[in-house]
C-alpha positions as CSV (number, residue, x, y, z in Angstrom):
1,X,33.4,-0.9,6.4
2,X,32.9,-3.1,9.6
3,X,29.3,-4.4,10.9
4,X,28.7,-4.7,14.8
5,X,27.6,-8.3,13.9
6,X,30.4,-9.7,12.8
7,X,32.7,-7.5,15.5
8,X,31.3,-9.2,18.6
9,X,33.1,-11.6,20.2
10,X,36.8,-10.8,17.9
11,X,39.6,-10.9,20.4
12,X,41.2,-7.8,21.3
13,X,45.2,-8.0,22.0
14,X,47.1,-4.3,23.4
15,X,50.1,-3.9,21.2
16,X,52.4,-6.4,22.8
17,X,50.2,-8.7,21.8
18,X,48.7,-9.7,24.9
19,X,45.0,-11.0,24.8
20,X,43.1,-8.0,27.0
21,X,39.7,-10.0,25.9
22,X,36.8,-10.3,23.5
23,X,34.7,-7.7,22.0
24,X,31.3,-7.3,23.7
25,X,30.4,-3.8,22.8
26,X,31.0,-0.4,21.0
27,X,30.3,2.7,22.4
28,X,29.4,6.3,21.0
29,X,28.0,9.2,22.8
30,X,24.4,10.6,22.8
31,X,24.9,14.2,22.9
32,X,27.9,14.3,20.1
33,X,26.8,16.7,17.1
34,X,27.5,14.7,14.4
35,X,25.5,13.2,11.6
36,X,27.7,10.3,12.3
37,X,28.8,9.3,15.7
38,X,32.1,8.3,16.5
39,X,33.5,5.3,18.5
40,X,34.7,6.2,21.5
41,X,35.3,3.0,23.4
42,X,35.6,-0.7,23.2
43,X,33.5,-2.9,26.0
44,X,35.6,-6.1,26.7
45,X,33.8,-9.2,28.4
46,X,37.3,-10.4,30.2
47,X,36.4,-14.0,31.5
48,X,34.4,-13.7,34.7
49,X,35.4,-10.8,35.7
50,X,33.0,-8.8,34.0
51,X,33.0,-6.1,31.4
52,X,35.8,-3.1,31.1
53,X,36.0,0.1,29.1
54,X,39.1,1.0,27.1
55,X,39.3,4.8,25.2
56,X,39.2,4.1,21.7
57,X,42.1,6.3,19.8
58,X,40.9,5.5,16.4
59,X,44.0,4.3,15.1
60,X,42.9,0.8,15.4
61,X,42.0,-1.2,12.5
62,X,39.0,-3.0,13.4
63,X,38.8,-5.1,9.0
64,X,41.0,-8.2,11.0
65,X,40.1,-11.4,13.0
66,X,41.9,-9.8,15.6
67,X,41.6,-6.3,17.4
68,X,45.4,-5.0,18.1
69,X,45.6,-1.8,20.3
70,X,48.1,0.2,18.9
71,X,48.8,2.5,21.7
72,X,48.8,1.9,25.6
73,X,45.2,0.9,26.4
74,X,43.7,3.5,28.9
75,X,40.3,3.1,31.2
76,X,37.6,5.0,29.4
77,X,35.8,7.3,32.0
78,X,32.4,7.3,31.9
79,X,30.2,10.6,30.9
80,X,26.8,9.3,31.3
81,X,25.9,10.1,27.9
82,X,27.3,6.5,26.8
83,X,25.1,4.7,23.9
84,X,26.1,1.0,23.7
85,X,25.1,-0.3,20.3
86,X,25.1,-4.1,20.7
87,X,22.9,-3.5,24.2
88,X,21.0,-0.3,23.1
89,X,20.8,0.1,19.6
90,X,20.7,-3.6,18.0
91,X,17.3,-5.3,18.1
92,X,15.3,-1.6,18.6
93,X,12.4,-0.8,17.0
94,X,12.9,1.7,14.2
95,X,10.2,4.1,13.5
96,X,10.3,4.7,9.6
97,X,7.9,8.1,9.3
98,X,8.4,8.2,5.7
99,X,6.5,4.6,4.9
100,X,4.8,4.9,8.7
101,X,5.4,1.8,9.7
102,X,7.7,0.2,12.4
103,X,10.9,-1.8,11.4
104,X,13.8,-3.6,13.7
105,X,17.5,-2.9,13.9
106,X,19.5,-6.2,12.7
107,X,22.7,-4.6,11.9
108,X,24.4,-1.7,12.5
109,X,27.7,-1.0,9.7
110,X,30.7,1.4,11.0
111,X,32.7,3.2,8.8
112,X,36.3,4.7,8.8
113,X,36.1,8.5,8.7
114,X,39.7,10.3,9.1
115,X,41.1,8.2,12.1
116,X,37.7,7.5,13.7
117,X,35.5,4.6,13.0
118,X,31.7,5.7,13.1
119,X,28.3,4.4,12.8
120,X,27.2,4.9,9.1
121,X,24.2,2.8,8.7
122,X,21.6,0.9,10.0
123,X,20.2,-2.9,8.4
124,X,16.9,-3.2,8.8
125,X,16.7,-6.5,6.3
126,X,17.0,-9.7,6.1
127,X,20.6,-9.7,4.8
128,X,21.6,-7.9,8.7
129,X,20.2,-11.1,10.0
130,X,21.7,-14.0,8.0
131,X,25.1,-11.7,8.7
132,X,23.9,-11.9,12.4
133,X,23.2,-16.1,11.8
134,X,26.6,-16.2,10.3
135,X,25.0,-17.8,6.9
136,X,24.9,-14.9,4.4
137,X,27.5,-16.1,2.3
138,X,25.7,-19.7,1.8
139,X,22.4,-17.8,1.1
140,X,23.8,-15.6,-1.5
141,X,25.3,-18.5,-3.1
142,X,22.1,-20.8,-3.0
143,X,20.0,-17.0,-4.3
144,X,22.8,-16.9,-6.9
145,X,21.7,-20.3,-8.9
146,X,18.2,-19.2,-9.4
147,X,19.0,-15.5,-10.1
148,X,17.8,-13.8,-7.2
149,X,19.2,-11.7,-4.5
150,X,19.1,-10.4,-1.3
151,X,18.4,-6.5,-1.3
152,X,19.7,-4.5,1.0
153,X,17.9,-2.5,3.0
154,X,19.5,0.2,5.1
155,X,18.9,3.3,6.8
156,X,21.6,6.0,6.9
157,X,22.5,7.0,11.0
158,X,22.6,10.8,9.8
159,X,18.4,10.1,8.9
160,X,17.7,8.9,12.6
161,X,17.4,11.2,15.5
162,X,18.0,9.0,19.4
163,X,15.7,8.9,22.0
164,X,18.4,7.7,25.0
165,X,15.8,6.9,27.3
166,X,13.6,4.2,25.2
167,X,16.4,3.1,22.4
168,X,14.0,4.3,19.6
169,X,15.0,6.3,16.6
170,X,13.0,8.1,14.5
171,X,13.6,8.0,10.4
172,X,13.4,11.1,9.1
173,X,14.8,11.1,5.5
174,X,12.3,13.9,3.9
175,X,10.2,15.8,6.3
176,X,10.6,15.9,10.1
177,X,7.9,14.4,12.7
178,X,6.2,17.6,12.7
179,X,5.6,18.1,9.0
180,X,3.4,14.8,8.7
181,X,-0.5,14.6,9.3
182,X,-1.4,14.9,12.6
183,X,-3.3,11.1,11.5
184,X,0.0,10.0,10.5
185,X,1.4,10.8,13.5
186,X,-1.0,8.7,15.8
187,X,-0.6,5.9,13.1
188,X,2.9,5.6,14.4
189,X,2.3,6.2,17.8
190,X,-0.1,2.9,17.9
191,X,2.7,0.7,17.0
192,X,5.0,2.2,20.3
193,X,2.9,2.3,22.8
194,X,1.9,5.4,25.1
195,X,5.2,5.2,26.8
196,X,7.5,5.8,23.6
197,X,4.5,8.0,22.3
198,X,5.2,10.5,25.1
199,X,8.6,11.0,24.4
200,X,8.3,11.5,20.4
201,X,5.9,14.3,20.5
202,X,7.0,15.7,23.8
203,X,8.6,18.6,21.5
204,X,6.1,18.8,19.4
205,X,3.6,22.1,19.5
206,X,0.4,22.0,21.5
207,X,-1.8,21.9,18.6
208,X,0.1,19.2,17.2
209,X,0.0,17.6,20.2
210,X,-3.9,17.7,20.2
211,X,-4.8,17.1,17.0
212,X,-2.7,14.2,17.4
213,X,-4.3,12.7,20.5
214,X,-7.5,13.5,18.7
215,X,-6.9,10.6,16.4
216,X,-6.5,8.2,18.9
217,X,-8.4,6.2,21.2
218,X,-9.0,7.8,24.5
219,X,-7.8,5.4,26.5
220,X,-4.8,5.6,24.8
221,X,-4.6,9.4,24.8
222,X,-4.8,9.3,28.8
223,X,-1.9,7.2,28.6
224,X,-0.1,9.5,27.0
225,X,-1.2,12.8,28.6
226,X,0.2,11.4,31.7
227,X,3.4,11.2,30.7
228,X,3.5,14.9,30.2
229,X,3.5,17.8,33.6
230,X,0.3,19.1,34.7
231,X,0.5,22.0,33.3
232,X,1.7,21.1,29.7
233,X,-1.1,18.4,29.6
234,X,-3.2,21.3,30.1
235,X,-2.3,23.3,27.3
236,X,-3.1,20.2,25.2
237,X,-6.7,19.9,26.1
238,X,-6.9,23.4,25.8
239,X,-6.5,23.1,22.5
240,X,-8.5,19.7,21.5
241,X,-12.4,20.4,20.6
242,X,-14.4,20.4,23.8
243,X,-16.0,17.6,22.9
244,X,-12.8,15.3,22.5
245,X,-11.4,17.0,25.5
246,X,-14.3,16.0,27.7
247,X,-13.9,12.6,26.6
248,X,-10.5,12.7,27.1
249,X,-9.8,13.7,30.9
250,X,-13.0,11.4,31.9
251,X,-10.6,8.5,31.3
252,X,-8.0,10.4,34.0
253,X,-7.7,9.1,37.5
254,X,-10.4,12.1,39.5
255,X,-7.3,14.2,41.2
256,X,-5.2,14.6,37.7
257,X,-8.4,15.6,35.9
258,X,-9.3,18.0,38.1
259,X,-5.7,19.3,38.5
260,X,-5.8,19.6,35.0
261,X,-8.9,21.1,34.8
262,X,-7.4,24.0,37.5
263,X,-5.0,24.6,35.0
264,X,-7.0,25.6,32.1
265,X,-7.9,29.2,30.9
266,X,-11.4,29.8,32.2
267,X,-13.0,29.8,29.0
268,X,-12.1,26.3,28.2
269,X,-12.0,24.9,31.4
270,X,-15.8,26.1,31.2
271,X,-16.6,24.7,28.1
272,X,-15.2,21.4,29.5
273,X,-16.5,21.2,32.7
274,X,-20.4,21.7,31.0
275,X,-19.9,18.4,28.7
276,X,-18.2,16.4,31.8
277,X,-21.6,17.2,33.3
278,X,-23.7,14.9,31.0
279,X,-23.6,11.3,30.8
280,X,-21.2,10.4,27.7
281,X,-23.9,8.2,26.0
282,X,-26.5,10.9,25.4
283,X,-26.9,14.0,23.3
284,X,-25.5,16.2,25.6
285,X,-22.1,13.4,26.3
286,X,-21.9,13.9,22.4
287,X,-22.4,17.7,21.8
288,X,-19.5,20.0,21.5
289,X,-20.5,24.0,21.9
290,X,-18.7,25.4,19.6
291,X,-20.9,26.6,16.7
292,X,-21.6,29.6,14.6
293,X,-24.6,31.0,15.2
294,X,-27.1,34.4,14.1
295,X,-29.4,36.5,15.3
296,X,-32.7,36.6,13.6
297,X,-32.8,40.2,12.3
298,X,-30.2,40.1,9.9
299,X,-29.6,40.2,5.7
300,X,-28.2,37.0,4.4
301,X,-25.1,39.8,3.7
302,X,-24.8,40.9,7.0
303,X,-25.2,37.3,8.4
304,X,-22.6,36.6,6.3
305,X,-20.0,39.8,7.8
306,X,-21.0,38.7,11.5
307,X,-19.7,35.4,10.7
308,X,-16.4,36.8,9.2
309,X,-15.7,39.0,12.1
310,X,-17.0,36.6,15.0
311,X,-13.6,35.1,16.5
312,X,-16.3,32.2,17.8
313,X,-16.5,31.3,13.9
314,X,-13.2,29.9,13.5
315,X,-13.4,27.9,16.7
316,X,-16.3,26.3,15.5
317,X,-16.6,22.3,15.2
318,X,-18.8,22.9,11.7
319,X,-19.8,26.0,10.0
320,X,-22.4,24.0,7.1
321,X,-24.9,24.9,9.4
322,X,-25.2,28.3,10.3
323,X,-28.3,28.4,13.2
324,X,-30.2,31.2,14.3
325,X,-30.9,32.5,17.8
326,X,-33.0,35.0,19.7
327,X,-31.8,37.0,22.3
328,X,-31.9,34.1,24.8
329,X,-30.7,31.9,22.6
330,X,-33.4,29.7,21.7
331,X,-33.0,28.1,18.6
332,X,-35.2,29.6,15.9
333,X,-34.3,28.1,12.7
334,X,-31.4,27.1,10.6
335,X,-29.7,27.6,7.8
336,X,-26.4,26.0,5.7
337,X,-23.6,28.4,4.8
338,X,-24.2,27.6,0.8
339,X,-27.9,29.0,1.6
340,X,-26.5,32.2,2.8
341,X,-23.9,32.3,0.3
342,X,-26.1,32.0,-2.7
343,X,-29.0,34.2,-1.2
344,X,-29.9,37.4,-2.3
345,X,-27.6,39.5,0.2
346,X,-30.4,41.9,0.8
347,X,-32.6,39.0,1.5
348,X,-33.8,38.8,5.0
349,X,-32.4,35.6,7.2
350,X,-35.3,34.6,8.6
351,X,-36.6,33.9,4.5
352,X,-34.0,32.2,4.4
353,X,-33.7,29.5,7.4
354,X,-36.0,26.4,7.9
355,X,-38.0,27.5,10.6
356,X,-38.7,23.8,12.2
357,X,-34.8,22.4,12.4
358,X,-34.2,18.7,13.4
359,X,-33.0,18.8,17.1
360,X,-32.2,16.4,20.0
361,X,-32.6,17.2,23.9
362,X,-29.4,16.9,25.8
363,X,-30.7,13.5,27.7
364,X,-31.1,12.0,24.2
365,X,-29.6,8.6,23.7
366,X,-26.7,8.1,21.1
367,X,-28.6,5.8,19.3
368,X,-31.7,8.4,18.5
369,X,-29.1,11.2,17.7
370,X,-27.4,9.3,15.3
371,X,-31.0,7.6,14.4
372,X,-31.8,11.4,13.7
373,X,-28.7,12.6,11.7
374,X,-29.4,9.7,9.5
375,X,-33.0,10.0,9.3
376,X,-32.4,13.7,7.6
377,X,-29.4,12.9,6.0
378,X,-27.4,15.3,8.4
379,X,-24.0,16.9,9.3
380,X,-24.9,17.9,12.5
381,X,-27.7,17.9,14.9
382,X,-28.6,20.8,17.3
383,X,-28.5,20.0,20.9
384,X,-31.1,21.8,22.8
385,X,-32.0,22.0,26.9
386,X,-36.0,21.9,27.9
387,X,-36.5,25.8,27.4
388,X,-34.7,25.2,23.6
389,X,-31.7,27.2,24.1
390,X,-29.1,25.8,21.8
391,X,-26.8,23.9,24.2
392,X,-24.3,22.1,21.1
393,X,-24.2,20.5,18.4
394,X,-23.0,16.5,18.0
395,X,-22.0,16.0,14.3
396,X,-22.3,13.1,12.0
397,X,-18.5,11.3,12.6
398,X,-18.9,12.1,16.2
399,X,-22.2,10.1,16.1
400,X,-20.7,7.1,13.9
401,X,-17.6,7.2,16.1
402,X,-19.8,5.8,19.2
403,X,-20.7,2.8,17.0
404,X,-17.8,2.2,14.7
405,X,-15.8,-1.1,15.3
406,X,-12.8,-0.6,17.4
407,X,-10.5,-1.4,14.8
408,X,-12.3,1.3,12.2
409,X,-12.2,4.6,15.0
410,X,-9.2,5.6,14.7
411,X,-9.1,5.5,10.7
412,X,-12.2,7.6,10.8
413,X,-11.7,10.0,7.8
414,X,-12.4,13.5,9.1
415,X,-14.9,14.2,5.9
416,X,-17.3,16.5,8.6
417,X,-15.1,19.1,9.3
């Protein structure tokens, strides 16, 4: 075993024993398919005339004080595709998903497989830095005399996957980035940045994606839609509720929203464009329309089958309120699902409902509707026009969201939906 730390800066001498320089850097290649990479080339810092690139022919032994060459040293021809570790690797942030939190590389420890020498494992403690320091044999000595010790604390390579273009890697000992909660997901991408955010879920699905984004601040969800292509960004907000959607491309520049708006199906981009119509501090800013919904003529049984075979159902933001409309869908009464579920099936809906619902108008102030949903001790408030056609609905943690600490928004436990 061999850490880059203590590799730097050897001197490396061809096979006649002539000084060809010092160590500055170790290469491997991005695109090899290996759990562990292997050297492929030495960088040498050669005076002032810069660095140069010999092929490694992994017959070297790299344990000495002193690199020796054992074969002819040949130019290394660039691919491209070249990871430096001491310039691209050492010092990165390291995105543990397993304990979701972000750690640095301090060491990186090379191992001899067959002839090759490859990167095994990555330090992300304290002991990679006192190597670094050149003072982790004193420290163990003065941990020895009162019984303690310095753990070790590594990452295997064959866990990680590279990122080339922002020198992150992503820990993935147990499940892959898109087995975890979409909320442990954003948790994550807070600590990166929108930049790096973009490129770790780029291959995630769109749902994902959303539900994702959804858990972030919008600001910081623009940021990252706009690393993706018109078009992919959307088929995210396709997918996000309409509500978080609307919020989301009114923190776009006005050309990229409305190119992304273009984009949508219609029925979304419809939905959408409706909520991007009112201001976002009032009722109708607030709502999202999707809701389930009756009509007035039905058994609490049958309410129960047109809820079951409405596609609209499963789209809905909430379905503990189920709220009952005439034929131009002005809001007659409502009703939660655990009424109809516990009514006599034969049992006429409109026994059922209360007749004079809690509502907001669309040009209500966030401070009423949440004023409201508190008052009554509500899930969700109906959002009517002046004629009272149901227009949306704007649930409890979409109402607490406006008024939440910064710091508490994102955290927001999802115990509405």
């Amino acid at each position: 075993m061999a850490y880059l730390s203590e590799l730097i800066g050897r001197a490396v001498r061809d096979h006649r024993g002539t000084t060809l320089g010092r160590l500055n850097d170790l290469l491997i290649l991005s695109e090899e398919q290996s759990d562990y990479p292997r050297v492929v080339a030495l960088a040498l810092q050669n005076g002032g005339s810069g660095q140069k690139l010999l092929a490694w022919r992994g017959t070297e032994d790299l344990a000495g004080n002193t690199i020796v060459l054992q074969t002819q040293p040949q130019a290394y021809a660039e691919t491209g595709h070249e990871i430096l570790l001491a310039r691209d690797v050492m010092d990165r942030q390291v995105i543990d998903v397993q304990d979701h939190r972000i750690v640095r590389v301090n060491d990186l420890e090379l191992g001899r497989i067959g002839n090759d020498y490859r990167l095994i494992n990555v330090d992300i403690g304290g002991r990679g830095l006192l190597r670094r320091l050149g003072v982790e044999d004193f420290a163990e000595r003065i941990t020895e005399r009162f019984n303690w010790q310095i753990p070790n604390n590594s990452l295997s390579w064959s866990d990680l996957s590279f990122l080339p273009d922002v020198g992150v890697r992503v820990n993935v000992p147990r499940q892959n980035l898109n087995e975890l909660h979409p909320a442990d997901i954003a948790e994550i991408l807070e600590d990166v940045g929108p930049r790096i955010a973009g490129e770790l879920i780029r291959d995630l699905g769109d749902e994902k994606i959303a539900d994702t984004l959804s858990e972030l601040e919008t600001d910081f969800q623009a940021e990252v839609l706009e690393s993706f292509p018109e078009e992919r960004a959307a088929d995210i907000v396709e997918e996000m509720e309409p509500d978080e959607a609307a919020d989301l491309l009114n923190e776009l520049e006005p050309e990229k929203r409305q190119a992304v708006l273009n984009l949508m199906e219609r029925e979304e981009r419809e939905d959408v464009q409706e909520l991007l119509e009112h201001h976002h501090d009032t009722a109708g800013g607030l709502m999202n329309n999707n809701y389930v919904c009756v009509p007035p003529n039905l058994t609490a049984g049958q309410a129960l089958e047109h809820l079951r075979n409405d596609p609209d159902s499963r789209e809905a933001e909430t379905i503990y309120y189920v709220y009952v409309l005439d034929n131009e869908e002005k809001l007659l009464g409502v009703c939660s699902l655990s009424d109809l579920v516990l009514a006599d099936p034969a049992m006429p809906i409109q026994e059922i409902m209360h007749a004079d619902p809690v509502y907001v108008e669309l040009d209500t102030p966030r401070d009423e509707v949440l004023e409201e949903i508190s008052k009554y001790n509500l899930l969700a408030v109906p959002v009517v026009n002046e004629d009272n056609q149901l227009q949306g609905i704007v649930t409890a943690d979409d109402a607490l969201e406006m008024i939440l600490p910064q710091e508490w928004k994102v955290k927001l436990p999802r115990l509405f939906r």
